[in-house]
Backbone as JSON, one array per atom type, in Angstrom:
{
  "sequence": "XXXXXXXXXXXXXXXXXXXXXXXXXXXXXXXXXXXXXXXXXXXXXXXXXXXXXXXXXXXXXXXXXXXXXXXXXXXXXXXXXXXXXXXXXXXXXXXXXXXXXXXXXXXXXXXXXXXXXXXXXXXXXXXXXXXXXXXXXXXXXXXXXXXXXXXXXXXXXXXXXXXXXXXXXXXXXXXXXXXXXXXXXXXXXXXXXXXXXXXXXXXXXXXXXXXXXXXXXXXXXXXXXXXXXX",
  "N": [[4.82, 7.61, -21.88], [6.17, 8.13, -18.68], [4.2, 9.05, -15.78], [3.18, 10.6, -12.28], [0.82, 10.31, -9.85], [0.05, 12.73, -7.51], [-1.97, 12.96, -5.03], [-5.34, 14.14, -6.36], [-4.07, 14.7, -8.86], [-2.08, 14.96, -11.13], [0.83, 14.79, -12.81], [1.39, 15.39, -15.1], [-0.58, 16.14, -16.87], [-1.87, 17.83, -15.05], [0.1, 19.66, -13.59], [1.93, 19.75, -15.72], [4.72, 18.43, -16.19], [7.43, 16.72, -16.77], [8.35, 13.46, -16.4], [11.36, 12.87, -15.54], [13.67, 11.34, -13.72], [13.33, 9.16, -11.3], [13.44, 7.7, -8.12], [13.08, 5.15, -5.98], [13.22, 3.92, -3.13], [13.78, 1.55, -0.6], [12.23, 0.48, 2.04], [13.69, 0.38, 5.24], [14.62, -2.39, 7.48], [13.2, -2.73, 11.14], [15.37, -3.28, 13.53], [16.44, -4.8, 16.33], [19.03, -5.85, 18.07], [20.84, -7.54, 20.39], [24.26, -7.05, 22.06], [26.65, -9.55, 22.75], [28.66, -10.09, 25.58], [31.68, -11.97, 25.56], [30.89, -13.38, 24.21], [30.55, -14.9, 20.45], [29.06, -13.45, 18.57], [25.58, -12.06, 18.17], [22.63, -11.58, 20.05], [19.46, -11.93, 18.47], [16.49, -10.17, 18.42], [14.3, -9.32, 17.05], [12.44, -10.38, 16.11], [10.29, -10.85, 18.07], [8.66, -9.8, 19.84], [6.55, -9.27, 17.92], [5.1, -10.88, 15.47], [6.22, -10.49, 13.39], [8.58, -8.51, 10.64], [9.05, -5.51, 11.38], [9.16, -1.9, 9.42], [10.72, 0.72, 9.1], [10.11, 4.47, 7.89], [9.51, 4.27, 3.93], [11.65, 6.21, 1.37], [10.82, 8.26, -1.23], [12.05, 9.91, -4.54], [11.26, 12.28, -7.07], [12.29, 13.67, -10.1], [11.23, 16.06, -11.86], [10.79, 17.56, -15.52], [9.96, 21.04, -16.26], [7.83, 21.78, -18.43], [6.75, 24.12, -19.39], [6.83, 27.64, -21.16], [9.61, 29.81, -20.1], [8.39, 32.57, -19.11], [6.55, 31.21, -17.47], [7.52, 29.32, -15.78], [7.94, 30.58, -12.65], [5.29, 30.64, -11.83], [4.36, 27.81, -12.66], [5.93, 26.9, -10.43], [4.77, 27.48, -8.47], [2.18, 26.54, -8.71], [2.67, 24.21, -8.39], [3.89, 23.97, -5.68], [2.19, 24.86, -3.8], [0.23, 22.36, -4.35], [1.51, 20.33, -3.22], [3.63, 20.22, -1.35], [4.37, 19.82, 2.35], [2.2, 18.26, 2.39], [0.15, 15.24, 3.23], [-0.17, 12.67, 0.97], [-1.42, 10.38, -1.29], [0.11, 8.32, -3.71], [0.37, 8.03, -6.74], [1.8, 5.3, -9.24], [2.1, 5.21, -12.73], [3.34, 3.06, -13.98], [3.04, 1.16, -12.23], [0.73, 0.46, -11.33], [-1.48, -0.93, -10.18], [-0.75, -0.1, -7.42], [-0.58, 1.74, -4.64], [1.72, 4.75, -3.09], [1.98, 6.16, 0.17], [2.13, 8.95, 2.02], [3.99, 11.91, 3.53], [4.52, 14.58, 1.64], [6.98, 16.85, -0.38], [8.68, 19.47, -1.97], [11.4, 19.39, -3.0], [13.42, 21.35, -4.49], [13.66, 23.87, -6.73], [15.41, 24.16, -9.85], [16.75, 25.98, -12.44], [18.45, 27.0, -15.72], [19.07, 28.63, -18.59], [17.97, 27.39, -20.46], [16.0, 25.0, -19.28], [14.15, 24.27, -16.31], [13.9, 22.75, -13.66], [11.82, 20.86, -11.21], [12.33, 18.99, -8.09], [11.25, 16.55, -6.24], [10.48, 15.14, -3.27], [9.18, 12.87, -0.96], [8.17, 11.13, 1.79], [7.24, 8.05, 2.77], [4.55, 5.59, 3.52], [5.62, 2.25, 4.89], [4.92, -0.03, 3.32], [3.79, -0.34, 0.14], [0.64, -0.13, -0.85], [-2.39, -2.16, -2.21], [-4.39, -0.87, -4.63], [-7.1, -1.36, -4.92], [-9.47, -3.03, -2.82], [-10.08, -6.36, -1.31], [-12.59, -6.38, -1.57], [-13.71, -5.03, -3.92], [-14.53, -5.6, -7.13], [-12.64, -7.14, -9.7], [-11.21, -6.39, -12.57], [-10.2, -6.88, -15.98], [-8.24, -4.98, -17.08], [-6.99, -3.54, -15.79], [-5.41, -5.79, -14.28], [-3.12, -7.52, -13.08], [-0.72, -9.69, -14.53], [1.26, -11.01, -14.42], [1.93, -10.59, -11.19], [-0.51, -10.83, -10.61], [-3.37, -11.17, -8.31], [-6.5, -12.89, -7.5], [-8.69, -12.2, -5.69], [-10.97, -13.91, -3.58], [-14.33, -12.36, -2.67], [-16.63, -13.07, -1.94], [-18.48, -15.29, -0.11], [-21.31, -17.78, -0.13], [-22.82, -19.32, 2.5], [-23.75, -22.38, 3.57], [-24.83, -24.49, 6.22], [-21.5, -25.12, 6.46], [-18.39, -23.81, 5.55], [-15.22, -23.68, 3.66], [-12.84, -21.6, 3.07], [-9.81, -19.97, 1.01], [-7.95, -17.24, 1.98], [-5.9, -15.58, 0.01], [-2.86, -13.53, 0.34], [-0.97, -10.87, 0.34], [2.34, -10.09, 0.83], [2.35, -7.85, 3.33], [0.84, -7.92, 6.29], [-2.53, -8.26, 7.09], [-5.67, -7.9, 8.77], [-8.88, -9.1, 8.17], [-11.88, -8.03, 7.41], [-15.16, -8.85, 7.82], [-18.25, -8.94, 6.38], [-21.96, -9.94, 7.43], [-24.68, -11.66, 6.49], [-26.51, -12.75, 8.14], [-26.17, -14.0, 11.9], [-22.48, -15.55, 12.05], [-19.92, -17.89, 12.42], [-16.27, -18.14, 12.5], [-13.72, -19.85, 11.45], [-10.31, -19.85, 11.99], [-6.64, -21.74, 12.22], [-7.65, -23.29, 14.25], [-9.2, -21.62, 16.48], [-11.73, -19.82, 16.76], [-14.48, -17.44, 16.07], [-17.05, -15.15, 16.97], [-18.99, -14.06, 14.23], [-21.25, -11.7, 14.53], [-24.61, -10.21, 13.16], [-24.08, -8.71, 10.11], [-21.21, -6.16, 9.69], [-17.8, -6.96, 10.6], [-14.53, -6.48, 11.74], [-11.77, -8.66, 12.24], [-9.45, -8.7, 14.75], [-8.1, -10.99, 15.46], [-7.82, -12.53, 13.42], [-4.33, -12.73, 11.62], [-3.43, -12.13, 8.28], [-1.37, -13.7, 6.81], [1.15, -14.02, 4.24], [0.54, -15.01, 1.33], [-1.11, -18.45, 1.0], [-3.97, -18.49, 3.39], [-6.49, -20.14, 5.24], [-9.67, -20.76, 6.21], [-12.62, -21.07, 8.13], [-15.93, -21.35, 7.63], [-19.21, -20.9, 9.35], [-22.42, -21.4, 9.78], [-25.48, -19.8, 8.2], [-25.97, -18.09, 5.28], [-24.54, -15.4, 3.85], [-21.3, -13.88, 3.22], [-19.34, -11.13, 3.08], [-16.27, -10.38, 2.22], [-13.67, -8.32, 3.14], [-10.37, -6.89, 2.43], [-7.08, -5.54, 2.37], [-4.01, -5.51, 0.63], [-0.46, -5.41, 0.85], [2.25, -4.07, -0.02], [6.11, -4.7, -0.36]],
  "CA": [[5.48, 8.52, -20.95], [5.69, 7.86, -17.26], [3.97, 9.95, -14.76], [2.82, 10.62, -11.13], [-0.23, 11.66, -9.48], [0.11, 13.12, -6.46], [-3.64, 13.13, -4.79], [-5.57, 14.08, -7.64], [-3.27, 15.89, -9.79], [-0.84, 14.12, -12.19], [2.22, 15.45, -12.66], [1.83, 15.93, -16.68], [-1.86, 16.33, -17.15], [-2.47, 18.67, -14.18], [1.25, 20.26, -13.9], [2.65, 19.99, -17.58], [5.53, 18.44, -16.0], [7.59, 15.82, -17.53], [9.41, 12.59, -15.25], [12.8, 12.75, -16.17], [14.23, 10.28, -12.81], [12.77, 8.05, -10.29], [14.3, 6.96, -6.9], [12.09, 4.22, -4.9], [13.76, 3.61, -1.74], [13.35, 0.47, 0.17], [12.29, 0.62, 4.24], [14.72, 0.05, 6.53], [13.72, -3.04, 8.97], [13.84, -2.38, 12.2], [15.76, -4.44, 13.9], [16.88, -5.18, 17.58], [19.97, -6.97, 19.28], [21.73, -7.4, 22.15], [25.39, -7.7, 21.98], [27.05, -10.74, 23.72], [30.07, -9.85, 26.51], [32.44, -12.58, 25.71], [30.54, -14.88, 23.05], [30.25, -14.42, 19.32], [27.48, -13.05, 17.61], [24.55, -11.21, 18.96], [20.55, -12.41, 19.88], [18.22, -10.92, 17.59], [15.29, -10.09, 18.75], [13.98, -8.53, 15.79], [10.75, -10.63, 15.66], [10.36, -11.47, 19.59], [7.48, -9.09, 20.44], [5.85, -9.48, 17.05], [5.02, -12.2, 14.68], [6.66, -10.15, 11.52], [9.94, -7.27, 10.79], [8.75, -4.1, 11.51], [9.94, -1.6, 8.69], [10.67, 2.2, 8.89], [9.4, 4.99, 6.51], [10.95, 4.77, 3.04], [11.7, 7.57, 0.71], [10.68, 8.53, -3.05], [12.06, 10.68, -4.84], [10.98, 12.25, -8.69], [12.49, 15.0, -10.43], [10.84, 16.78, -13.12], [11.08, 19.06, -16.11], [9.29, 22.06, -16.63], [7.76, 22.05, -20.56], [6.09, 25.61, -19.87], [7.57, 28.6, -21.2], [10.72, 30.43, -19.13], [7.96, 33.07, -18.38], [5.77, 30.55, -16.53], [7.76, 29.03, -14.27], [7.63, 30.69, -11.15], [3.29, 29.9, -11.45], [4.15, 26.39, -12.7], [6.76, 26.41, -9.42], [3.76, 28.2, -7.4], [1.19, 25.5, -8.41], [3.11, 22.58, -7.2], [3.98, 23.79, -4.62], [1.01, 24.89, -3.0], [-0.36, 21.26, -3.77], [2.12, 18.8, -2.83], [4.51, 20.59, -0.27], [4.56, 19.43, 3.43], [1.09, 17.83, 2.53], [0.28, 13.8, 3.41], [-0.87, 12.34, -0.07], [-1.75, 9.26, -1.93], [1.06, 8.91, -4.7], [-0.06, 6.58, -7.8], [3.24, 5.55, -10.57], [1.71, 4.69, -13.72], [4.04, 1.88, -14.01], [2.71, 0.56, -11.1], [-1.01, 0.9, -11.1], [-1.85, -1.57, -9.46], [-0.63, -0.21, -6.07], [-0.48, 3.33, -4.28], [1.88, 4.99, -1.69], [1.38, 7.0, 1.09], [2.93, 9.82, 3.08], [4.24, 13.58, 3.31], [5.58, 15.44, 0.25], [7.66, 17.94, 0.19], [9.38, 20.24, -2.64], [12.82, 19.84, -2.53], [14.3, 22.19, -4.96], [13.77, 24.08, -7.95], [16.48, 24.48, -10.53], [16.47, 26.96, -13.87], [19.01, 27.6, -16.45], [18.68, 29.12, -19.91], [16.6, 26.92, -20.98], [15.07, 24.15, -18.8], [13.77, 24.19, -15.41], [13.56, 21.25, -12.37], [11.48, 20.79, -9.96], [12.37, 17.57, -7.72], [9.98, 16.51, -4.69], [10.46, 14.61, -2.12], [8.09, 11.96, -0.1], [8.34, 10.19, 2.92], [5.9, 7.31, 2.53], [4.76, 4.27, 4.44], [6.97, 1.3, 4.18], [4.3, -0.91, 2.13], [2.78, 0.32, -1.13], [-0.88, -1.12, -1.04], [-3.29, -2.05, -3.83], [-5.55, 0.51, -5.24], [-8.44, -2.18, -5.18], [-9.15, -3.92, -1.93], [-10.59, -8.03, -2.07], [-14.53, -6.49, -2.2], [-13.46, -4.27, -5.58], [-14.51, -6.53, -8.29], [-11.95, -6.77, -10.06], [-11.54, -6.48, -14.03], [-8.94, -7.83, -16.77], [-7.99, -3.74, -17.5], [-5.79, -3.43, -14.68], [-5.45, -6.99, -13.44], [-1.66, -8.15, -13.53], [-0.82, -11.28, -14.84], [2.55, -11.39, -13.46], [1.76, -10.89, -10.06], [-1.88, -10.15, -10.19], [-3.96, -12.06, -7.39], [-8.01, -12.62, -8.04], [-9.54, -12.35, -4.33], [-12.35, -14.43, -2.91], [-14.82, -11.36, -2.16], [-17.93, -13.01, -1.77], [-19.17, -16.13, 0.16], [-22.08, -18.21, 0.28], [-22.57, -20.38, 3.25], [-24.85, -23.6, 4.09], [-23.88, -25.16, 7.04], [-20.13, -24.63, 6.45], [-17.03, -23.63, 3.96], [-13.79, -23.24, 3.94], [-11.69, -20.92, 1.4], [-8.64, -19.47, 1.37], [-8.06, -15.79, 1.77], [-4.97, -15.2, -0.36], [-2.65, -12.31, 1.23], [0.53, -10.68, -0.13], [3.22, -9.72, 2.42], [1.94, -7.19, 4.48], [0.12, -8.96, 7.66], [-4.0, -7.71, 7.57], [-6.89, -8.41, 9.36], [-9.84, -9.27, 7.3], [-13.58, -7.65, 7.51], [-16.58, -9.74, 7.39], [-20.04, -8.4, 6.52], [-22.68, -11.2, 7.25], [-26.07, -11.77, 6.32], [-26.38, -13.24, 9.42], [-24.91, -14.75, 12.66], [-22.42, -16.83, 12.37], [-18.74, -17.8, 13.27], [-15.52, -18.18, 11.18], [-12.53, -20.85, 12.49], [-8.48, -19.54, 11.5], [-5.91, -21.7, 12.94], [-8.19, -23.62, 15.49], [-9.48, -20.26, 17.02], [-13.13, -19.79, 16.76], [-14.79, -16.29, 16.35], [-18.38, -15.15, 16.44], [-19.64, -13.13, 13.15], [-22.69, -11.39, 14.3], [-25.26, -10.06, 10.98], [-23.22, -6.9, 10.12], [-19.52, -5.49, 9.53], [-16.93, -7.04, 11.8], [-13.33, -6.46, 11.74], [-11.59, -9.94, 13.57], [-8.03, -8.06, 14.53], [-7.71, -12.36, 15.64], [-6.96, -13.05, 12.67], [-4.01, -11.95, 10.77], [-3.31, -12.74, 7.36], [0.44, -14.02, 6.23], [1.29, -14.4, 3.1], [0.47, -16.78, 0.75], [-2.16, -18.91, 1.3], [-4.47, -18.65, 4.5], [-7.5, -21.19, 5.0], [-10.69, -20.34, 7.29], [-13.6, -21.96, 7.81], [-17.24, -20.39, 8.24], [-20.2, -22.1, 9.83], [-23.76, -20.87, 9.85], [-26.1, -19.79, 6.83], [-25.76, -16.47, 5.12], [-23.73, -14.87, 2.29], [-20.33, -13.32, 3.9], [-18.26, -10.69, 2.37], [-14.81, -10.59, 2.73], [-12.62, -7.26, 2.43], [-8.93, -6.62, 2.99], [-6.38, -4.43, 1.25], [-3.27, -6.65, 0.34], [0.44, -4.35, 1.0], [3.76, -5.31, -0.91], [7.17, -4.01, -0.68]],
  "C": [[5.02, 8.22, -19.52], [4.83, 9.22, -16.68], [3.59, 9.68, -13.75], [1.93, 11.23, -10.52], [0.13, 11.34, -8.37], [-1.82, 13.45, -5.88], [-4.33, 13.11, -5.82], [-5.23, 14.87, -8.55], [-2.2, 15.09, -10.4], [0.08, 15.12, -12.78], [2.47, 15.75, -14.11], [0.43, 16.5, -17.04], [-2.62, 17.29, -16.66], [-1.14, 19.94, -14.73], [1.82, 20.44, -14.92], [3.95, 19.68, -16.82], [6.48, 16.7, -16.63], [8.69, 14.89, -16.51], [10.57, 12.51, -15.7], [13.48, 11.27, -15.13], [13.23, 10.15, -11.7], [13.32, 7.81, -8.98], [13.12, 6.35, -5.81], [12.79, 3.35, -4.41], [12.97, 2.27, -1.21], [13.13, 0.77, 1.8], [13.11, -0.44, 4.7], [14.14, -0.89, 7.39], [13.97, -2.21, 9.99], [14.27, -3.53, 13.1], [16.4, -4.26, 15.28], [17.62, -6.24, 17.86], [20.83, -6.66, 20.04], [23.19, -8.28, 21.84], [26.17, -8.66, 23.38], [28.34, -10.57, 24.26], [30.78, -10.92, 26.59], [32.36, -13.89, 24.6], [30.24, -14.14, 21.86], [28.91, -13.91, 19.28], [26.77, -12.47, 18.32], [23.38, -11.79, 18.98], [20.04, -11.35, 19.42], [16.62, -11.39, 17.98], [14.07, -9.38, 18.23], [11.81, -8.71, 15.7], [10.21, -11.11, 17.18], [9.35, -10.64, 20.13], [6.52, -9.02, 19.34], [6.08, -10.62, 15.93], [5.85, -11.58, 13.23], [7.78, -9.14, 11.64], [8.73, -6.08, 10.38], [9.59, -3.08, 10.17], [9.57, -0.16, 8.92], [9.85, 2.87, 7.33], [10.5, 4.91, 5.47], [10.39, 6.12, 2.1], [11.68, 7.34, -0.62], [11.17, 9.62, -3.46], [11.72, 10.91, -6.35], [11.26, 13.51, -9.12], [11.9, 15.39, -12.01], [10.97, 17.57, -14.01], [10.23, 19.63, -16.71], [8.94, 22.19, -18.39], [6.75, 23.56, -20.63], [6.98, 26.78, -20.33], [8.66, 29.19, -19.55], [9.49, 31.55, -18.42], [6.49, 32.62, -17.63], [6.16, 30.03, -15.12], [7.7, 28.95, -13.33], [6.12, 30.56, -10.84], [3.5, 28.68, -11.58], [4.69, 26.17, -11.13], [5.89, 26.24, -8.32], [2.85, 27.1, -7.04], [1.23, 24.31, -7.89], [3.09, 22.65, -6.0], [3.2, 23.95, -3.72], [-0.27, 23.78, -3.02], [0.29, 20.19, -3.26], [3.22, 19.61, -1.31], [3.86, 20.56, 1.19], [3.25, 18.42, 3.44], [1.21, 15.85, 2.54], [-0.55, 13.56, 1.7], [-0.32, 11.18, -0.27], [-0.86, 9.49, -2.98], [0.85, 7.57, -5.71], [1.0, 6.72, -8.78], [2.2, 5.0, -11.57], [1.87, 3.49, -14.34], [3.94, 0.99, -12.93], [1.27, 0.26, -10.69], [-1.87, 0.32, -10.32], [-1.74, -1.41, -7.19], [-0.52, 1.25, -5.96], [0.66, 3.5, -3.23], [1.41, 6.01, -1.08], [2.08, 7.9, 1.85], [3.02, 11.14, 2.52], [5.04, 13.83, 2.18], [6.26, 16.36, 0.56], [8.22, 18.57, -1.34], [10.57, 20.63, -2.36], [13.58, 20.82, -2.79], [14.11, 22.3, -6.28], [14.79, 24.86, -8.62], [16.18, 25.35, -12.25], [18.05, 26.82, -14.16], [18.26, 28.21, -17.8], [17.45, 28.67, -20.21], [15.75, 25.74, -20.8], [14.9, 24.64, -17.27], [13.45, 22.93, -14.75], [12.72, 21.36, -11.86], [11.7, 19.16, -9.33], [11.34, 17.64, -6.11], [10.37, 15.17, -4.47], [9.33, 13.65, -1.34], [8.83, 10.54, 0.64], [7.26, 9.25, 3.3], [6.15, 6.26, 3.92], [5.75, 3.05, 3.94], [5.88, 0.57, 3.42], [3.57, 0.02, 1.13], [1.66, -0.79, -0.84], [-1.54, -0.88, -2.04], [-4.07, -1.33, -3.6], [-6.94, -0.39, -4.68], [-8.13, -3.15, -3.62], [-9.8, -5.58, -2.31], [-11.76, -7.93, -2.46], [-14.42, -6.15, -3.06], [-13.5, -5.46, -6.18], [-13.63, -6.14, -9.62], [-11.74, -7.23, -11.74], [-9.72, -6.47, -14.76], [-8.26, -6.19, -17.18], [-6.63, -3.19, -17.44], [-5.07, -4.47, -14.1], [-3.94, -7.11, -14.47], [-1.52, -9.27, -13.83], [0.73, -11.54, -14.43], [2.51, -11.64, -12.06], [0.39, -10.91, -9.48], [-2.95, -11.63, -9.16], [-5.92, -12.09, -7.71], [-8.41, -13.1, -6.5], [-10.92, -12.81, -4.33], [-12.8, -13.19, -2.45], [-16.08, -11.77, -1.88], [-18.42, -14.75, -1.27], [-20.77, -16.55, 0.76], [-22.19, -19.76, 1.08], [-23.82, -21.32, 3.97], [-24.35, -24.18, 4.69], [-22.23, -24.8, 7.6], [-19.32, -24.44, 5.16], [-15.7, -23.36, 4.04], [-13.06, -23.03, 2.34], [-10.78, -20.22, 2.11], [-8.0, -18.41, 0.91], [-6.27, -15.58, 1.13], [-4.32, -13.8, 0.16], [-1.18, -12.08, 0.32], [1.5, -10.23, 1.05], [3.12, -8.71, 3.57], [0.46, -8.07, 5.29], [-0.97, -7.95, 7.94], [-4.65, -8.74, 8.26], [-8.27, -8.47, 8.71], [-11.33, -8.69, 8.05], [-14.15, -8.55, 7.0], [-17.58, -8.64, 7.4], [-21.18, -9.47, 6.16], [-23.93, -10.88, 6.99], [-26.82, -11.96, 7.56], [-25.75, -13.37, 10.25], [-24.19, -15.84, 12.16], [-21.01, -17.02, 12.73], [-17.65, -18.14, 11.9], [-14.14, -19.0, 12.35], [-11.12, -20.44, 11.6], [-7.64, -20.48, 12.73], [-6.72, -22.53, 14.51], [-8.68, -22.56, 16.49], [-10.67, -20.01, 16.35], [-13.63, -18.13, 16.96], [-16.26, -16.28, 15.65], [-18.19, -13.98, 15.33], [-20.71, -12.64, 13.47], [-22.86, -10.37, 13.06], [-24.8, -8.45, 11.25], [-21.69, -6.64, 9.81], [-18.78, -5.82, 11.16], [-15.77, -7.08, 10.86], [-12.62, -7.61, 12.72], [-9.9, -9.32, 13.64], [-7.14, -9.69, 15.02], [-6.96, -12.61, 14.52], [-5.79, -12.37, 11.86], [-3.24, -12.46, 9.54], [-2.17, -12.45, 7.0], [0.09, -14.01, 5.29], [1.4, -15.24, 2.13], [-0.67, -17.14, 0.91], [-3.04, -19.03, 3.23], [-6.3, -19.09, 4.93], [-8.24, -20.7, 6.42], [-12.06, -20.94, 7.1], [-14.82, -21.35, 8.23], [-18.45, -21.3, 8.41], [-21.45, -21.32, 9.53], [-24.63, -20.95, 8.25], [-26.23, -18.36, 6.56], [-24.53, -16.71, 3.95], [-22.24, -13.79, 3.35], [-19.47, -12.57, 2.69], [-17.15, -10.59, 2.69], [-13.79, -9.35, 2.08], [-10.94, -7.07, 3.28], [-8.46, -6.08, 2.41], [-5.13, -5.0, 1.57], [-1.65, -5.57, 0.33], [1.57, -5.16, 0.53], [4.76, -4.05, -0.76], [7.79, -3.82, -1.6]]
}
């Protein structure tokens, strides 16, 4: 049986509520052009102030049915709603586990007859779902996808120099270092110091696919990011 937690409350286990339908909306790019006074077509300028498509919020929706008695209802209706309505939450699918979204809920509308009851809710998320587990989470065969599942470099050791390659899925991050030491890290011909401690390099930003970096000094470097997919 599917279900949905909403923060930490699951939608059968917490609520006693059962998923009947689904709706996971795609984000809208955003997109920019300028129409042309006398010549075909239009210039898109879509990606012309940034290296990537920008994407609006998309929308989830999940409607549920009530398995408590007819004279529960309006408390089952009560308890939802006073945890998920207008509130920002973390929204995990079961069928998805591997990734979370994010945004405002809402309680759209609850329905009764004789003898079932609705509730459907509403959420206005971010446009990428991101993984549960970022690249430092060591990560185990439990949850690990084998369809799309990625196994992140989280931990280098460096003599002299190294170069590995920070795998990324389609949302464009910036990787954390935490060094043992000083030392520097090369993306792209672009050189950045690491001093010994937690840096964030907003230099670099990681495409998708494969992305190769090179680290100089001596020290053990960790490497965290959190990997976002549409």
């Amino acid at each position: 049986m599917n279900t949905v937690t909403f923060g930490t409350k699951n939608s059968y286990r917490d609520f006693g509520l059962i998923l009947t339908s689904k709706d996971i909306g795609l984000p809208e790019p955003k997109t920019e052009t300028v129409d042309l006074t006398g010549a075909d077509g239009v210039i898109d300028l879509t990606e012309v102030l940034t290296d990537d498509i920008k994407y609006k919020q998309r929308k989830l929706q999940f409607t549920f049915t009530v398995i408590d008695p007819i004279n529960a209802w309006s408390a089952t209706l009560s308890e939802v709603t006073n945890y998920v309505h207008g509130r920002r939450l973390r929204i995990l699918l079961d069928w998805d586990k591997n990734y979370y979204y994010e945004g405002r809920c809402k309680v759209n509308q609850f329905k009764t007859n004789k003898r079932l009851a609705t509730i459907v809710v509403d959420a206005e998320v971010d446009p990428y779902k991101l993984e549960v587990n970022s690249s430092s989470t060591p990560w185990i065969w439990d949850t690990f996808s084998f369809i799309d599942g990625i196994i992140y470099l989280n931990t280098v050791t460096v003599s002299g120099s190294a170069t590995v390659n920070l795998l990324n899925r389609r949302k464009i991050v910036s990787p954390t270092f935490t060094t043992t030491a000083n030392m520097k890290v090369n993306h792209n011909g672009v050189t950045y110091d690491l001093p010994k401690g937690t840096t964030t390099v907003l230099g670099i930003r990681l495409q998708e696919g494969d992305n190769f970096v090179t680290f100089t000094g001596n020290g053990t470097i960790t490497i965290d990011y959190k990997g976002g997919s549409l």
